[in-house]
SEVEXMAR-110965 format. One record per residue (C-alpha): x, y, z; residue in one letter. Coordinates in steps of 0.1 Angstrom, whole numbers, plus 5000, padded with zeros to 4 digits. Example, Ala and Ser with C-alpha at 12.3 -4.5 7.8 and 13.67 -1.06 7.14 Angstrom:
BEGIN
512349555078A;513749895071S;
This chain:
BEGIN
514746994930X;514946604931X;511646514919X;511846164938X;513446234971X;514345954994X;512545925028X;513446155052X;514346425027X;510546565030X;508146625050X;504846415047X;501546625049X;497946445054X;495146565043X;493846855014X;495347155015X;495047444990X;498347654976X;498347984982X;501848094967X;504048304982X;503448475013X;504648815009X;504849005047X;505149345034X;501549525043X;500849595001X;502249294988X;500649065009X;497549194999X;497949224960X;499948874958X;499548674989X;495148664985X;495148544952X;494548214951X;491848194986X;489248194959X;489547854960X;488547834998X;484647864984X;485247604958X;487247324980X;485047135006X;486446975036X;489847165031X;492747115061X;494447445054X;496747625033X;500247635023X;502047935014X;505447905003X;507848135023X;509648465005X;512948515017X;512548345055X;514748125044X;517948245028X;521548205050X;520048095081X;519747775104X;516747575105X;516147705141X;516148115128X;514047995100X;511547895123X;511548175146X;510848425114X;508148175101X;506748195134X;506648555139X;505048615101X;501848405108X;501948635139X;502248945122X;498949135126X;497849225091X;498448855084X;496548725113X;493548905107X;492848915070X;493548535071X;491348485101X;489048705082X;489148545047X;489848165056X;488548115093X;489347815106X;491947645084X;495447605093X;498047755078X;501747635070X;504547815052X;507047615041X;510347585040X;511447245026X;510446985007X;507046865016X;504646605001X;501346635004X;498546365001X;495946614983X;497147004972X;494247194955X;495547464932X;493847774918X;494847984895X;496548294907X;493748564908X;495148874917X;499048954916X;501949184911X;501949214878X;501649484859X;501749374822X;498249194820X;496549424851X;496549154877X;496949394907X;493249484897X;492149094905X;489448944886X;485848934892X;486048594912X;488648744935X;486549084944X;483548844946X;485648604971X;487048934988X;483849084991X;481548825003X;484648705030X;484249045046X;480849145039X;479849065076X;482449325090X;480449595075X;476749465089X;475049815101X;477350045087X;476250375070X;478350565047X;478550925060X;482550985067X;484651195049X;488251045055X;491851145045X;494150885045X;497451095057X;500650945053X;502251165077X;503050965107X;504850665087X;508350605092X;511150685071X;511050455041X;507650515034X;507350815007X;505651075021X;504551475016X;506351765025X;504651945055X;501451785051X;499951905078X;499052205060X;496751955043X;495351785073X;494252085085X;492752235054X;490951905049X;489651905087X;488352235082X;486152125052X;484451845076X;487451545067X;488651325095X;491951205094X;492950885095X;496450765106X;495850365087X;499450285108X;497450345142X;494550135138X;494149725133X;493149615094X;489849565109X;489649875116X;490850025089X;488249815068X;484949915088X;486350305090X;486850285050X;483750155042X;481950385063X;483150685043X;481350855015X;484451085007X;488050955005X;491451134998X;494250925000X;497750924982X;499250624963X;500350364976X;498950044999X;496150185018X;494450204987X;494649784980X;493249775019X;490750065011X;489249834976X;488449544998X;485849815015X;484950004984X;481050064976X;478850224952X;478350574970X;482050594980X;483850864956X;487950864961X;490651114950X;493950984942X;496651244950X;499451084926X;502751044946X;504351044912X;503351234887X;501351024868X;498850784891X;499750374881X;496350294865X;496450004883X;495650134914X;492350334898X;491050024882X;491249794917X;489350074931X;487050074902X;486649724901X;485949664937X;482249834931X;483850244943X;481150504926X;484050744914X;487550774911X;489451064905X;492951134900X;494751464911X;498551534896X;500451764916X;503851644926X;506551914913X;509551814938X;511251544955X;513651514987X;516151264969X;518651114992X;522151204982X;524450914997X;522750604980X;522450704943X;523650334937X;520750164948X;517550084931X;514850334916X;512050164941X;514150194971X;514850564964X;510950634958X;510850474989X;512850715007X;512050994993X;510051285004X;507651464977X;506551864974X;503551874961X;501752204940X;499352284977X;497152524953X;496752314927X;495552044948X;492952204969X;491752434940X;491452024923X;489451914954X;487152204953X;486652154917X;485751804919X;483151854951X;485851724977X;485852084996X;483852384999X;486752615011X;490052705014X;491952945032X;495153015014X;496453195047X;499152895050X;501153035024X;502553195054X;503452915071X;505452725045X;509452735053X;512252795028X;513252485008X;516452515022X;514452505060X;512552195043X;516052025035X;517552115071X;514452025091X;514151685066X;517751575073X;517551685110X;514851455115X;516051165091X;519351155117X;521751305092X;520851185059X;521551415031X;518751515012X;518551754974X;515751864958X;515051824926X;512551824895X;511551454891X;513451144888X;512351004860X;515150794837X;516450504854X;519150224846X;521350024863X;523550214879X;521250404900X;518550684901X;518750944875X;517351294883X;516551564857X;517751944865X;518951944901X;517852274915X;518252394952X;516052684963X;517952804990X;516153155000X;512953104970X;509853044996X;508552724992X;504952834984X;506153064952X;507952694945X;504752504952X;502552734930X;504952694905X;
């Protein structure tokens, strides 16, 4: 960039402002990178706001579509209410240009997306910052829930179980209300989470949302969407004050999508749909305290992996869909599975208990 741009190449800002990085709209990412420098907000008197730099908003457009999607991201709810919630009355510019500002306050980054030196975790000034931000959300509040976090009612694109409303309804059985995240404002979510003693939830970004409402009586289980769980994600749970965390590691299947073995490993987890081991899950929550009961009587219920696959790429609209082992070895040419097998008349439970 030209470090000494002539006037009216910039924008001129007044005042003091703090950076805040990127501003990452995706629900998990905004969370884990976009929050990591607001620390700062308690540090920084007499702030005017704070500038996020955009991600993507403004590649191959006009200044005029730039705009529009700059516009509707401060809009987006997740983004409206965690910063109304963390940084309450500052203003907030993304930017998309060269700017000059008259004072930019910037703190170190905090809490991020990488994994190589744990910063998803965050640090202890970022949970302190997190937690104190939000710590009037949860006035009067008693912890007596039991919650799973289901997964089921996301849209395609978002990972999810194979038939798990077998494990809704086991769960509700055992005294567990479920909780569809996707339904339900991040408020919401927050004061529901941190009202639960018990939590089950899989992988993924509820559980950066359900950290910023972790406390000392609150025990989790972490069904691993892969089959081992990113420590990451039971440290930030740790970290953010949750009594225990456990791990369950079950997966033993995956609905890969055929017609886009080209693309990347992440988008293919993405898509993908996983078969979990059902028995060695709930006999894993019983073990650990999480249920009192099951009734393996669903056994009966379970369709054919080949009635899985049809029923899968009937809803999907046509995409094809194989199931196989893991997919493990990746490079750059796509997503490598191990041992393709299709089960075409095996009943999926024998599969499952597998």
């Amino acid at each position: 960039p030209d470090l000494n741009p002539k006037d009216g190449d910039y924008e001129s800002l007044p005042g003091k402002w703090l950076y805040a990085g990127f501003l990452r709209t995706h629900f998990g990412h905004f969370l884990v990178e976009s929050l990591g420098r607001l620390w700062g907000i308690d540090q920084i008197k007499n702030l005017d706001g704070i500038i996020f730099n955009s991600f993507g908003l403004e590649k191959n457009q006009d200044e005029k579509i730039i705009q529009k999607k700059v516009a509707a991201a401060l809009k987006m709810p997740h983004i409206q209410q965690i910063m109304n919630s963390l940084a309450p009355n500052l203003r907030i510019k993304i930017v998309t240009k060269p700017i000059v500002v008259d004072v930019l306050n910037i703190p170190s980054q905090a809490s991020g997306y990488v994994t190589a030196n744990n910063m998803i975790v965050g640090n202890s000034v970022f949970c302190d910052f997190i937690k104190k931000s939000l710590s009037g959300l949860y006035s009067n509040i008693e912890a007596e829930k039991k919650i799973y976090i289901s997964r089921s009612g996301l849209s395609y694109g978002n990972s999810k179980f194979i038939q798990e409303n077998i494990i809704e309804r086991v769960l509700r059985n055992n005294g567990y209300e479920v909780i569809y995240p996707e339904k339900l404002s991040v408020i919401d979510q927050l004061k529901t989470y941190r009202a639960a003693r018990k939590v089950i939830v899989a992988t993924g970004s509820a559980i950066h949302l359900l950290a910023f409402a972790a406390h000392p009586a609150m025990e989790i289980c972490v069904i691993n969407r892969e089959y081992n769980s990113p420590a990451s994600f039971l440290s930030q749970l740790a970290v953010f004050n949750a009594g225990a965390v456990y791990p369950i590691s079950c997966v033993n299947g995956v609905l890969v999508p055929d017609e886009i073995s080209s693309l990347s490993r992440q988008w293919k987890k993405q898509n993908s749909i996983f078969s979990i081991n059902l028995k060695a899950l709930f006999d894993g929550l019983f073990s650990l305290g999480f249920i009192s009961s099951v009734d393996y009587s669903f056994s009966e219920e379970i369709n054919t992996v080949l009635d899985v696959i049809k029923s899968v790429e009937h809803y999907y609209a046509g995409s094809k869909f194989s199931l196989h082992d893991s997919f493990e070895n990746f490079d750059g040419n796509g997503f490598k599975v191990t041992s393709p097998r299709y089960f075409h008349s095996l009943p999926l439970i024998d599969y499952l208990k597998s």
